[in-house]
KOLKOL-771704 format. One record per residue (C-alpha): x, y, z; residue number from 0. Coordinates in pm, whole numbers. Layout:
REM KOLKOL-771704
east=X&north=Y&up=Z&nr=NUM
...
This chain:
REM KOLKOL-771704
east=3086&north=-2535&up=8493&nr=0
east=2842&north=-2454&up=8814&nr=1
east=2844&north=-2098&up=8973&nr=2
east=2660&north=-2152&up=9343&nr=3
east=2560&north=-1797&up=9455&nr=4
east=2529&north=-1796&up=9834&nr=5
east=2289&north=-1561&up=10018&nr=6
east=2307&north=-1585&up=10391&nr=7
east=1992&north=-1428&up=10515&nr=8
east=1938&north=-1316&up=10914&nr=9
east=1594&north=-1482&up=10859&nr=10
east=1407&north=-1712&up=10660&nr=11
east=1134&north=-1436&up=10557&nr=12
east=1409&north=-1217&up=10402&nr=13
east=1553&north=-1266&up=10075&nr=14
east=1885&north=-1109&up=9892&nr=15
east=1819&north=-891&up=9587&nr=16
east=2167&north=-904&up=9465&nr=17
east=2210&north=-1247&up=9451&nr=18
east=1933&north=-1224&up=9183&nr=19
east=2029&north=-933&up=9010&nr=20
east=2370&north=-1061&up=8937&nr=21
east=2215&north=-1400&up=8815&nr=22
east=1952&north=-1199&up=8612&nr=23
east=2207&north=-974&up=8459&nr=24
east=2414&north=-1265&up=8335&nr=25
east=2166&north=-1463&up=8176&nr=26
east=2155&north=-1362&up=7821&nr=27
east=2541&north=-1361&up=7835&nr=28
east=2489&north=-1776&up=7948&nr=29
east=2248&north=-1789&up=7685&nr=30
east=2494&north=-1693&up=7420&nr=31
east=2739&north=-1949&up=7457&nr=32
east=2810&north=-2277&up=7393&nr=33
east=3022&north=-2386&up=7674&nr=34
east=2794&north=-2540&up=7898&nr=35
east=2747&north=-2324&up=8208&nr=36
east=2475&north=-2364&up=8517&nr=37
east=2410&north=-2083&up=8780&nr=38
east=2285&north=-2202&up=9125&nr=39
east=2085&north=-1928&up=9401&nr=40
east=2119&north=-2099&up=9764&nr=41
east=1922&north=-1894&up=10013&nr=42
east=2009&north=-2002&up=10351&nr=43
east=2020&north=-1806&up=10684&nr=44
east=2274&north=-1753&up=10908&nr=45
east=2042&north=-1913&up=11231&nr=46
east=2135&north=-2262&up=11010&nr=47
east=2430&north=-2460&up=11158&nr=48
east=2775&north=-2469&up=11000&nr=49
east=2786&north=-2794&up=10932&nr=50
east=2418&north=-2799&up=10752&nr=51
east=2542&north=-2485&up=10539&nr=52
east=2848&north=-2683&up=10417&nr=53
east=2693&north=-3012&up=10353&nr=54
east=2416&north=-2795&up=10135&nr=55
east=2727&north=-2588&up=9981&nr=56
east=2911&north=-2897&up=9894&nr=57
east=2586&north=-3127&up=9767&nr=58
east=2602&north=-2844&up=9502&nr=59
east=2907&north=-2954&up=9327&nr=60
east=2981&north=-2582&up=9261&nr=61
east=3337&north=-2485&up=9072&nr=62
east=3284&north=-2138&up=9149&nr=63
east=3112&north=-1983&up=9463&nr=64
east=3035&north=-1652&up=9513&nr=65
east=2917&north=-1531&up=9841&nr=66
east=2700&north=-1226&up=9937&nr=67
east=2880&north=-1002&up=10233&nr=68
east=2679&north=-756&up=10455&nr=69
east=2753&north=-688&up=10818&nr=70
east=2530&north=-968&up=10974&nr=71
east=2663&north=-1259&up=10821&nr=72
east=3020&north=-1164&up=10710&nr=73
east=3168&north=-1372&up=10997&nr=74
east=2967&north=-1679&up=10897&nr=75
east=3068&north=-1622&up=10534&nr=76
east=3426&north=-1668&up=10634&nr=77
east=3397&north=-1968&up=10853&nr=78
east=3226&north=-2106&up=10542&nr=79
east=3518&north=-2007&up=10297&nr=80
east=3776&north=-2186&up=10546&nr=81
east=3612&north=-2485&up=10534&nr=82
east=3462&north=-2519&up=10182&nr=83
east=3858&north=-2458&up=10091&nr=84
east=3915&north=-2771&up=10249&nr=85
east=3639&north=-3002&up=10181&nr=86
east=3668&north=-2853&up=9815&nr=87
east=4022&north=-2797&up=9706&nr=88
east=3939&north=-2665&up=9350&nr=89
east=3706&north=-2432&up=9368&nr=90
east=3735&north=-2045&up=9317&nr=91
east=3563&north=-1839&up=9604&nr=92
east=3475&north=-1481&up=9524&nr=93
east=3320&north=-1251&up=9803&nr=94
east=3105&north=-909&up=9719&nr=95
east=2914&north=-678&up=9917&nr=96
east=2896&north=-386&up=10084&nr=97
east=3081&north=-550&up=10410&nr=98
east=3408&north=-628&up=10152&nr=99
east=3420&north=-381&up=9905&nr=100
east=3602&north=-88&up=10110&nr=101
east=3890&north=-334&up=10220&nr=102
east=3915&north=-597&up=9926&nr=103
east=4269&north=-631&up=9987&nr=104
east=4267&north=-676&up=10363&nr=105
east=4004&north=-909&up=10304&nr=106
east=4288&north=-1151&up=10058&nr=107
east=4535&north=-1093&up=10306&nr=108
east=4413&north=-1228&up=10566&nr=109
east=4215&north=-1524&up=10414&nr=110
east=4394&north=-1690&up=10161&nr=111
east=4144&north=-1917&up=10041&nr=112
east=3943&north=-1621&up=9908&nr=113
east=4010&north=-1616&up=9510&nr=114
east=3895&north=-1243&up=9451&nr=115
east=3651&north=-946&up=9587&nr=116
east=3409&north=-750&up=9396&nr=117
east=3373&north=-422&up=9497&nr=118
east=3100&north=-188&up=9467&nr=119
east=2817&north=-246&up=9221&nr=120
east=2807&north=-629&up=9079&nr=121
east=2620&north=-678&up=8797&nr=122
east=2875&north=-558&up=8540&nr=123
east=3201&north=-671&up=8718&nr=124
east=3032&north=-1054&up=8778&nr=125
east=2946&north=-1059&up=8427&nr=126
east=3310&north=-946&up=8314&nr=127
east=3421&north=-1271&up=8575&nr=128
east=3184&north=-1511&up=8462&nr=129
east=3332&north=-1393&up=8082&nr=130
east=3671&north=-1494&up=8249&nr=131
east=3583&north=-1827&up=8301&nr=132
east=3425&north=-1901&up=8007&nr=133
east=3703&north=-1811&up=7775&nr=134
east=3962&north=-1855&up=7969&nr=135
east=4090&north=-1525&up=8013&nr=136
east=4244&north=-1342&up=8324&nr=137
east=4111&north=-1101&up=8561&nr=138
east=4383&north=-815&up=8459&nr=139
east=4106&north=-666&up=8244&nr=140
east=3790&north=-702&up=8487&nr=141
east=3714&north=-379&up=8600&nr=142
east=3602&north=-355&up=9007&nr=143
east=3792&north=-654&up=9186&nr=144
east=4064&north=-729&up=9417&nr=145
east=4187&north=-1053&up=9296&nr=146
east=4535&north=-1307&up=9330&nr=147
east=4735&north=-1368&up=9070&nr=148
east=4990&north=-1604&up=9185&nr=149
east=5143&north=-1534&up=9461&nr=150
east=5036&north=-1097&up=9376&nr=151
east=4737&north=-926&up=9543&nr=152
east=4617&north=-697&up=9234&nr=153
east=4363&north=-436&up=9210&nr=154
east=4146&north=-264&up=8924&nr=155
east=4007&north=22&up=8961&nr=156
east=3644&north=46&up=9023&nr=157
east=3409&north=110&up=8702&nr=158
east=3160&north=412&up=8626&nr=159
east=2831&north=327&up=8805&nr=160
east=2532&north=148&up=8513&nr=161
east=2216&north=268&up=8420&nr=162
east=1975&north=108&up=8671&nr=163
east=1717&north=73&up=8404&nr=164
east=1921&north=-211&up=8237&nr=165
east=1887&north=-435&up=8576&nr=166
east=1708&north=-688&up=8497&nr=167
east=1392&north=-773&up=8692&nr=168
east=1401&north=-1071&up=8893&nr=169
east=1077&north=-1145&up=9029&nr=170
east=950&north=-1333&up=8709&nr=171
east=793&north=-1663&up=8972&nr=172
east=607&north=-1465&up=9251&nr=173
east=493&north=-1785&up=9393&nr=174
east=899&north=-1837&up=9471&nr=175
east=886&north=-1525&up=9700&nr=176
east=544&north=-1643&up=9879&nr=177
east=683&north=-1649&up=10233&nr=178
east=907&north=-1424&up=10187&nr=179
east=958&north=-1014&up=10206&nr=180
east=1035&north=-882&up=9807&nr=181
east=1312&north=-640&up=9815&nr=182
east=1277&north=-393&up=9529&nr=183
east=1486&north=-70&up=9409&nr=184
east=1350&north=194&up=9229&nr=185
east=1710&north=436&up=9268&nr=186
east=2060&north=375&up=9390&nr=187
east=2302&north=626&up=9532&nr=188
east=2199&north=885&up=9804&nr=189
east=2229&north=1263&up=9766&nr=190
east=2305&north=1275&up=10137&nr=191
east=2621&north=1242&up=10322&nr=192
east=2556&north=1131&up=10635&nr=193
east=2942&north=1031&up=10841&nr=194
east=2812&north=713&up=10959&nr=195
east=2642&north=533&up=10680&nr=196
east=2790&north=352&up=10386&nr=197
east=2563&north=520&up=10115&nr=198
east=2679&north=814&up=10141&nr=199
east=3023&north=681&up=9959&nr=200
east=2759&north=681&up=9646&nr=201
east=2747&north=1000&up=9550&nr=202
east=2601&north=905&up=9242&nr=203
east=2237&north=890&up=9198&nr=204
east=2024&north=771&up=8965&nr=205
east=1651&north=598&up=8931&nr=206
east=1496&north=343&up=8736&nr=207
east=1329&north=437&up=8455&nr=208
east=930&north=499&up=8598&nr=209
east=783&north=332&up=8284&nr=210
east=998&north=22&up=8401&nr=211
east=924&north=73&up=8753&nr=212
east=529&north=69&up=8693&nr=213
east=551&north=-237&up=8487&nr=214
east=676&north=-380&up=8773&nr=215
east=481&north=-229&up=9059&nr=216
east=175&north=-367&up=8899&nr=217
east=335&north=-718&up=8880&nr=218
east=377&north=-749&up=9251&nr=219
east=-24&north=-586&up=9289&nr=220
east=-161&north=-828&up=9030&nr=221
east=-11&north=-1120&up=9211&nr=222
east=-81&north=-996&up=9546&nr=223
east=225&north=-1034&up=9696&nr=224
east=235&north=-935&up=10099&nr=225
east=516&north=-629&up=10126&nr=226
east=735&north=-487&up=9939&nr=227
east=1023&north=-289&up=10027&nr=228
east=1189&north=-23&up=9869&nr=229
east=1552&north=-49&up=9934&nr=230
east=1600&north=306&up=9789&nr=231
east=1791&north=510&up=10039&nr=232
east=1604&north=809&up=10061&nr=233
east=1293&north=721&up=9850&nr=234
east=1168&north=1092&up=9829&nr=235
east=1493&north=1251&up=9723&nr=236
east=1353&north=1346&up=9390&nr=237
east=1000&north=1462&up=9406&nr=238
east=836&north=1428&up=9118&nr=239
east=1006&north=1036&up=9090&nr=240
east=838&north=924&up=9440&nr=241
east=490&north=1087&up=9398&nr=242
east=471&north=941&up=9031&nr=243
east=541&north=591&up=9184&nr=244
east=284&north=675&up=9509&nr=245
east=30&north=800&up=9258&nr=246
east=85&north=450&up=9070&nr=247
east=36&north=269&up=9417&nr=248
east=-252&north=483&up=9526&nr=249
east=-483&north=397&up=9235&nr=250
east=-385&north=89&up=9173&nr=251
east=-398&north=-65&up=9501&nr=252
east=-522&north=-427&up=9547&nr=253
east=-633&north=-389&up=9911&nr=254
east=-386&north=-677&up=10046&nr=255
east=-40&north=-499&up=9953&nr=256
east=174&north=-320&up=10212&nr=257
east=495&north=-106&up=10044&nr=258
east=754&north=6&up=10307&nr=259
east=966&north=355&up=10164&nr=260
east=1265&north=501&up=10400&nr=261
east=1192&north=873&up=10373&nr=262
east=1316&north=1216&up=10472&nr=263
east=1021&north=1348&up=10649&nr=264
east=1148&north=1706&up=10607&nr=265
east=1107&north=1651&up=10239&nr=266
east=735&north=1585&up=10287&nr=267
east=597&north=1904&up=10158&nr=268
east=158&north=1990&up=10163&nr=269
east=198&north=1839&up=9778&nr=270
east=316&north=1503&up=9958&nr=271
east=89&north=1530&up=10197&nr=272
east=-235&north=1591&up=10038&nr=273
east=-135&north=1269&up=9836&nr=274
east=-75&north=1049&up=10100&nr=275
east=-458&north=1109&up=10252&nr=276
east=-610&north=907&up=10025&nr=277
east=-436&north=555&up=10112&nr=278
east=-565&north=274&up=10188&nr=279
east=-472&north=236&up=10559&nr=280
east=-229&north=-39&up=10556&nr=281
east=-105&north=49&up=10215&nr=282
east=252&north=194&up=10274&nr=283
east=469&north=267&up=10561&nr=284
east=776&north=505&up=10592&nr=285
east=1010&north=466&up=10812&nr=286
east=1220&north=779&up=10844&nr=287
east=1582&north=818&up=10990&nr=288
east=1531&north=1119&up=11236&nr=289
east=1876&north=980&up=11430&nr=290
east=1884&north=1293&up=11713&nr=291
east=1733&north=1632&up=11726&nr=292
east=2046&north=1789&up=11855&nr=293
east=2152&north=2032&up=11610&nr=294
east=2549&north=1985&up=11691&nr=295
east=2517&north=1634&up=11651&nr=296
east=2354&north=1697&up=11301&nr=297
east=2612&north=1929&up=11162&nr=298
east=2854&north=1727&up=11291&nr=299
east=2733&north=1381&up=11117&nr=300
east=2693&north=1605&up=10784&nr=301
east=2305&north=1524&up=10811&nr=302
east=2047&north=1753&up=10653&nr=303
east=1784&north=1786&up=10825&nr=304
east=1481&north=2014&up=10957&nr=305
east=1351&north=1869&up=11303&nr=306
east=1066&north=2103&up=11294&nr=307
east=954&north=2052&up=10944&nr=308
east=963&north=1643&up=11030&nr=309
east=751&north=1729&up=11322&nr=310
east=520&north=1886&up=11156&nr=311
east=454&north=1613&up=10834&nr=312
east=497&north=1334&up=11106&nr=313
east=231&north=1482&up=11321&nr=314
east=20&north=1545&up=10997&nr=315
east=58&north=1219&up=10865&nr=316
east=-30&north=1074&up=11235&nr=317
east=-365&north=1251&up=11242&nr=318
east=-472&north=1084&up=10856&nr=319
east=-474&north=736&up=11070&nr=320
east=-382&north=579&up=10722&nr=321
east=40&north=481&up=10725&nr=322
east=220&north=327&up=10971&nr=323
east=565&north=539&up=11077&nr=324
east=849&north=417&up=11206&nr=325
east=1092&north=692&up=11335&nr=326
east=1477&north=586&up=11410&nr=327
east=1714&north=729&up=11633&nr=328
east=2108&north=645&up=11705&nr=329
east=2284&north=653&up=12024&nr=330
east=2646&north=694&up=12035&nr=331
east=2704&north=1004&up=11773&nr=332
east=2880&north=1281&up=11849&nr=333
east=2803&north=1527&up=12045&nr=334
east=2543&north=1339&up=12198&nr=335
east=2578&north=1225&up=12589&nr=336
east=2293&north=1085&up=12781&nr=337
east=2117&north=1388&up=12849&nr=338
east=2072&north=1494&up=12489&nr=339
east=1988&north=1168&up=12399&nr=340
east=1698&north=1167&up=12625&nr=341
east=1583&north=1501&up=12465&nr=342
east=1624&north=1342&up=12113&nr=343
east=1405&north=1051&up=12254&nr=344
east=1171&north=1267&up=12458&nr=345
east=1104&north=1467&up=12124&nr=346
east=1053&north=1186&up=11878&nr=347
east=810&north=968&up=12109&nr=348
east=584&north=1273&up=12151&nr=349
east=564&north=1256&up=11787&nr=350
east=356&north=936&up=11884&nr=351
east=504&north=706&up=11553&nr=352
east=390&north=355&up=11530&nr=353
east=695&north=208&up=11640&nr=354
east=1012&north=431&up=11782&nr=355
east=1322&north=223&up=11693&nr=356
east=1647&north=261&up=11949&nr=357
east=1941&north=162&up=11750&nr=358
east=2300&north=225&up=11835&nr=359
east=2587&north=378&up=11625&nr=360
east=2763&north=117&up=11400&nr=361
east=3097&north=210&up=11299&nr=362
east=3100&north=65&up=10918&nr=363
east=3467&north=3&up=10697&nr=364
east=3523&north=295&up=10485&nr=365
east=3315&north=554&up=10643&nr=366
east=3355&north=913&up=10745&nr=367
east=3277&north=827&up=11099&nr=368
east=3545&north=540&up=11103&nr=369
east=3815&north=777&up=10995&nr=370
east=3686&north=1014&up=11303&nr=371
east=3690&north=736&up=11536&nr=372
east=3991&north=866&up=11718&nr=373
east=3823&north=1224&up=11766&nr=374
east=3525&north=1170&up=11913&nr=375
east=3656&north=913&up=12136&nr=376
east=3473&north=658&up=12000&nr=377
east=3535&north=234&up=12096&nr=378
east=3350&north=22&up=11939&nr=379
east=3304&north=-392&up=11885&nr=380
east=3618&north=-519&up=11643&nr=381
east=3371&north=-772&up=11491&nr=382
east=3093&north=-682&up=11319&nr=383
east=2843&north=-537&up=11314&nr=384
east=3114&north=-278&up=11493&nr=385
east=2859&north=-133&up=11749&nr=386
east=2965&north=157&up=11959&nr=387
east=3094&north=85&up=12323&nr=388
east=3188&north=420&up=12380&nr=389
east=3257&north=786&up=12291&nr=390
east=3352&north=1104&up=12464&nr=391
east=3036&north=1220&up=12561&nr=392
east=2836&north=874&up=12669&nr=393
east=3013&north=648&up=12847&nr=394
east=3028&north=201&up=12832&nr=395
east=2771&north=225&up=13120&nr=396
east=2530&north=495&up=13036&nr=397
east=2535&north=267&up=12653&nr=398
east=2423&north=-12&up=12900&nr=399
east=2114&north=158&up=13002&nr=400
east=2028&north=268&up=12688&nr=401
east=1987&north=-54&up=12594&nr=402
east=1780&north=-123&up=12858&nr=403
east=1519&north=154&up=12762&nr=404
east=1587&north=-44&up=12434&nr=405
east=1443&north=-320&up=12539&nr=406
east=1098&north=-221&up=12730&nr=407
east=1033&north=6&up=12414&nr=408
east=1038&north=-262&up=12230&nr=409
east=839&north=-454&up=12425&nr=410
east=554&north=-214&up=12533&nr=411
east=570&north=48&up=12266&nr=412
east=690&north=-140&up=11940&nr=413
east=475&north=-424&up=11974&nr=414
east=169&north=-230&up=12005&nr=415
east=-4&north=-489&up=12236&nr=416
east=-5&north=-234&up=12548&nr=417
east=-159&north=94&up=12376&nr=418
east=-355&north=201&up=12682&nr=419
east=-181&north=82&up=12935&nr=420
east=130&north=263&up=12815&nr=421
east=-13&north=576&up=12779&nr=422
east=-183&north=612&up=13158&nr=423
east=122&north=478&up=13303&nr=424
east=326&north=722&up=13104&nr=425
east=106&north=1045&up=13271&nr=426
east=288&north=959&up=13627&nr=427
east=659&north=1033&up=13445&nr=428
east=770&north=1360&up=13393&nr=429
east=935&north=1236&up=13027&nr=430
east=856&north=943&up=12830&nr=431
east=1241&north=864&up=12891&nr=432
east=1195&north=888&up=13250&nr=433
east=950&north=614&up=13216&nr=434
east=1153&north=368&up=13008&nr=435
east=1430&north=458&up=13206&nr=436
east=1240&north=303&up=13529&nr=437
east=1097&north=36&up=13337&nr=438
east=1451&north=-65&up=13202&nr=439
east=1572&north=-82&up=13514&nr=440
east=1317&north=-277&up=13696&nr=441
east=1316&north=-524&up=13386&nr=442
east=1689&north=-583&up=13428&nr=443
east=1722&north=-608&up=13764&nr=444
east=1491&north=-850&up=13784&nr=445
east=1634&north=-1071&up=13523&nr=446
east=1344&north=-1077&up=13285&nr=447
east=1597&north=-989&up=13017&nr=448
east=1808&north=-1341&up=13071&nr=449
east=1508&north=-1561&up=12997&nr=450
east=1279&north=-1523&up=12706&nr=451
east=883&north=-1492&up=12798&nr=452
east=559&north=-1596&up=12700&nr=453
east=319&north=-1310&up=12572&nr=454
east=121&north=-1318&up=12890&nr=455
east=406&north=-1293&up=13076&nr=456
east=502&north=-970&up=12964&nr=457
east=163&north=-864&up=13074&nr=458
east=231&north=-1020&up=13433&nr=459
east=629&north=-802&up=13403&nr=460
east=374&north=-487&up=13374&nr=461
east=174&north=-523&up=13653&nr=462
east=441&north=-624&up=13864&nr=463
east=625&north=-282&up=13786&nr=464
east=279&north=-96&up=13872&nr=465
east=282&north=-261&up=14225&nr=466
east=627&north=-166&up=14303&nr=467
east=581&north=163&up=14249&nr=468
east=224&north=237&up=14160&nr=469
east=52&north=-8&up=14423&nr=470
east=-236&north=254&up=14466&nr=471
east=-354&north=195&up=14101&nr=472
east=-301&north=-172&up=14020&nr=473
east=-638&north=-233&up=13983&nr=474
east=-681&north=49&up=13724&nr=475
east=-418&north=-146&up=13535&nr=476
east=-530&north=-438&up=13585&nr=477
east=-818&north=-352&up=13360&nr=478
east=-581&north=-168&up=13097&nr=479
east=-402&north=-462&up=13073&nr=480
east=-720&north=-690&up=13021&nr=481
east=-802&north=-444&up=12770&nr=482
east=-497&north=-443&up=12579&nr=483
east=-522&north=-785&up=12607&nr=484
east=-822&north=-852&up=12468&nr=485
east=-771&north=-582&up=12176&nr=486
east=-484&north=-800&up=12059&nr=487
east=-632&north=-1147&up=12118&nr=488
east=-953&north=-1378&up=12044&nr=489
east=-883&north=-1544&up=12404&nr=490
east=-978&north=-1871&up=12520&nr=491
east=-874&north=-1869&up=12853&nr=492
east=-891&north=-1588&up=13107&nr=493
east=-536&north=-1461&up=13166&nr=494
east=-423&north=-1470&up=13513&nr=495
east=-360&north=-1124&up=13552&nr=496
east=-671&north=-1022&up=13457&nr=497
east=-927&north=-913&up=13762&nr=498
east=-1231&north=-1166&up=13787&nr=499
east=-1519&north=-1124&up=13514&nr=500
east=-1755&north=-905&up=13606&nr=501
east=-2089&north=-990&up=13385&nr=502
east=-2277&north=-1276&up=13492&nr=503
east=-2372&north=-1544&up=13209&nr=504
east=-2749&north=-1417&up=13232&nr=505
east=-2632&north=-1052&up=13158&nr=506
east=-2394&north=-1159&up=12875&nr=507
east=-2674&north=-1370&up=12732&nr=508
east=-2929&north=-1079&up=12782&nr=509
east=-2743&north=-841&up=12578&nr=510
east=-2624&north=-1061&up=12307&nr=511
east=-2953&north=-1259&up=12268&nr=512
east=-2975&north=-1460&up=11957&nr=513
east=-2679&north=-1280&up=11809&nr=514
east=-2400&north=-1445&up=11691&nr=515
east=-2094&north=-1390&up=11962&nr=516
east=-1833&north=-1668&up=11821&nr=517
east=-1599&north=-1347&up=11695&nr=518
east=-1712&north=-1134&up=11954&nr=519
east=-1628&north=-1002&up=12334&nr=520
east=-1812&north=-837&up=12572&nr=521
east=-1605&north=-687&up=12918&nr=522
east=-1703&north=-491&up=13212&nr=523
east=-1433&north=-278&up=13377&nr=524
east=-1584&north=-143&up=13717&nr=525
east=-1271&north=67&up=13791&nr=526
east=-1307&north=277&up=13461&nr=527
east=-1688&north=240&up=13444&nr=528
east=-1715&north=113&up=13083&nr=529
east=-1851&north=-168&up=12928&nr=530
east=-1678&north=-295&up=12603&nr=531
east=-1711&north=-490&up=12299&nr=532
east=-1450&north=-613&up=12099&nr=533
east=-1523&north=-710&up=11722&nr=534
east=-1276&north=-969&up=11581&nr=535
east=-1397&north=-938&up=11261&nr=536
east=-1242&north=-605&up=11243&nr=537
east=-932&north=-532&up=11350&nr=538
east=-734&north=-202&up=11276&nr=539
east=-528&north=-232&up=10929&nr=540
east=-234&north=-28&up=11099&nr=541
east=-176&north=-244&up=11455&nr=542
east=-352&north=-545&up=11402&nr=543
east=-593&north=-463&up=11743&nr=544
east=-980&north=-544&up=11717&nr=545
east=-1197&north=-282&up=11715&nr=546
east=-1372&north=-188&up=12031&nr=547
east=-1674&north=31&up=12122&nr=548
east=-1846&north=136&up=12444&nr=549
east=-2198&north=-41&up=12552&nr=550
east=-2389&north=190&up=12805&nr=551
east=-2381&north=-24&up=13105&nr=552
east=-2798&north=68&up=13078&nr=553
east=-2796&north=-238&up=12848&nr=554
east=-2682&north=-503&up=13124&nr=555
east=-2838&north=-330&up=13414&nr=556
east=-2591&north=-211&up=13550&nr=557
């Protein structure tokens, strides 16, 4: 018997933990027994074609397949089960995941080619199926599924929550994961309960045994693996559990690995703090889930949380220069129309985090915000991943701009390729909304968001924005923009918005003499009066920029 265990991935870099987990927790149980029994792991992603998915499905000769089901690729999953069903009459599909387990028996109903769910946690429920099929039993005594029998939809209740500590680990290959970011939890459950989000439907936490976690921590350092990332809900929830694994980190660091932790920033007490100076810069990132800043909106979405005390260990953290932040916000909660919205942004953004990441409310199956729906007015996509259209306080249109701010802040803030010239065009705006908000607009109404663009393009967008409505200073921008250009990139070519060079080759080759200027840059900018060099030997650990510094102009006689 073959069990094929199907991840579909958004993206080739990602991979699925519980795929592996399952597999990992079953093994001993395969190893026991003498009927002969083979379990298959197909990563694919779900930016593969149907047809290449099922020809790889069905070149597997699986009897049973079991699919992974999250919100991004539940849709593909079920185009997949229709046809497999018919190209493979036989087989027994099983679906589990967070995107199935709160509506199991919707989920038979509707597609009757689906064999059973597995709700909830997996590793103990597919071990109790796989059991099934080896001995020929029936599912009436598996625990956590929603299964057929004949022409019945029946369902077991859902078993107590395991000990984490007796996951197995699956990273054993390293070299298997090269490309790819490693996914690794360290606690499951959140002590949170936050209306719009699916953990909160957990209210049972617990952690990995630290001895355990170590072991494996120094795995990933020894083999020098690239990131990674904690999918622990709130990774801080329990003090003395986070610092004991940051301590770990912290002096056992291999100077190459990056660790990403989501984090309540509130939590981050002087303790915290006075740890985290000491990193590597580079090391770890948090990104932290501030959502809004207005109070209502907070109470009302049951979230816990202190805006000024994540001010204050977000602005600390900032001034260390050592770990990169990423700080979310929602649009589309309750209580929350446009104007407060642009106060939640206006706040957060002069917070100055790495990246600022606009997302918009997703209404999730089995969630306190989905049984609201009705009373805050909310509409929302019927297909996943269920984004918000609507509510009562911010309307279809006002969602629309919104995600044109999106956009440009993703673009000029997120990618950290326009530092500088961000940050003097932002002094003409009264808010940093008010800025985006312009920039949005201009962007859309041009149609640069129909057609994707090259990198220097996006420098051209800029400057054409700063002649519409900024003609006075385009040539001050023009010189941002060079710089911000060359920051980010060795160039080979002068781009075209940049304003001719203004060092002759007899001043370039005075100052650099018999030096060695393969890796390096020199640049005049006559509006700003500065001479620069850029180093790209060095570049900053946190955005990837080369280093710069100032040359008197004394030097080039100037």
């Amino acid at each position: 018997m073959k069990i094929l265990m199907i991840a579909l991935n958004s993206k080739f870099i990602h991979s699925n933990l519980a795929v592996h987990s399952l597999s990992a927790y079953v093994a001993p149980l395969i190893a026991e027994t003498e009927t002969p029994l083979e379990i298959e792991i197909l990563e694919l992603t779900i930016n593969q074609q149907e047809d290449e998915l099922l020809r790889e499905i069905y070149e597997a000769r699986p009897d049973l397949l079991c699919f992974s089901c999250y919100i991004w690729n539940i849709e593909k999953v079920l185009n997949l089960t229709r046809e497999c069903r018919k190209v493979m009459p036989e087989i027994d599909i099983f679906l589990g995941g967070p995107e199935v387990s709160y509506d199991g028996r919707k989920v038979l109903e509707e597609h009757p080619e689906i064999t059973g769910v597995m709700v909830y946690e997996g590793e103990e429920t597919f071990q109790e199926v796989v059991e099934v099929y080896l001995h020929r039993k029936d599912f009436s005594q598996v625990q956590g599924i929603v299964y057929r029998d004949g022409g019945e939809i029946c369902e077991n209740p859902s078993r107590e929550v395991m000990d984490l500590s007796k996951v197995p680990f699956v990273y054993q290959d390293a070299s298997a994961y090269e490309h790819k970011i490693i996914y690794y939890e360290s606690s499951r459950g959140c002590p949170f309960a936050c209306s719009y989000c699916l953990s909160s439907l957990d209210k049972k936490l617990r952690f990995r045994d630290l001895s355990l976690v170590k072991e494996e921590l120094a795995f990933f350092l020894k083999n020098r693996v690239r990131q990674v990332k904690f999918v622990d809900r709130t990774f801080n929830c329990n003090k003395e559990h986070a610092l004991s694994i940051l301590t770990f980190i912290k002096e056992h660091d291999n100077g190459y690995t990056n660790f990403h932790f989501e984090v309540s920033a509130d939590l981050l007490d002087e303790e915290f703090l006075s740890l985290l100076k000491g990193f590597r810069p580079g090391c770890i990132q948090f990104e932290v889930g501030v959502q809004s800043t207005n109070p209502r909106t907070l109470r009302e979405i049951r979230r816990q949380m202190d805006f000024h005390k994540v001010a204050y260990a977000v602005k600390a953290i900032g001034e260390m220069g050592n770990i990169h932040l990423h700080l979310d916000l929602i649009a589309g909660l309750p209580f929350e129309d446009f104007a407060s919205f642009r106060n939640s942004f206006d706040m957060v953004y002069h917070l100055e985090p790495e990246q600022l990441q606009l997302g918009f409310l997703k209404v999730l199956k089995g969630t306190y915000m989905e049984e609201r729906a009705a009373d805050y007015g909310l509409i929302y996509k019927s297909t996943p991943p269920y984004e918000v259209l609507g509510t009562k306080w911010l309307s279809y249109e006002e969602i629309l701009l919104l995600k044109q701010v999106e956009e440009v802040v993703e673009l000029y803030y997120n990618s950290g390729q326009f530092l500088n010239s961000v940050k003097a065009l932002a002094r003409h705006y009264e808010s940093p909304f008010s800025l985006y908000l312009k920039l949005g607009a201009f962007y859309h109404q041009r149609g640069h968001d129909r057609v994707a663009h090259k990198r220097s393009a996006v420098y051209e967008i800029f400057l054409d924005f700063t002649r519409a409505y900024h003609q006075e200073e385009v040539p001050l921008f023009r010189e941002l923009l060079t710089l911000d250009y060359y920051a980010r990139e060795q160039a080979k070519s002068r781009p075209d918005f940049a304003p001719a060079y203004a060092l002759s080759k007899e001043q370039v080759k005075g100052y650099f003499k018999d030096q060695d200027r393969r890796q390096l840059h020199l640049e005049y900018f006559p509006v700003m009066k500065k001479v620069l060099i850029f180093d790209y030997k060095r570049r900053n650990p946190m955005d990837g920029n080369a280093y710069f510094t100032e040359v008197s102009p004394d030097l080039l006689g100037i």
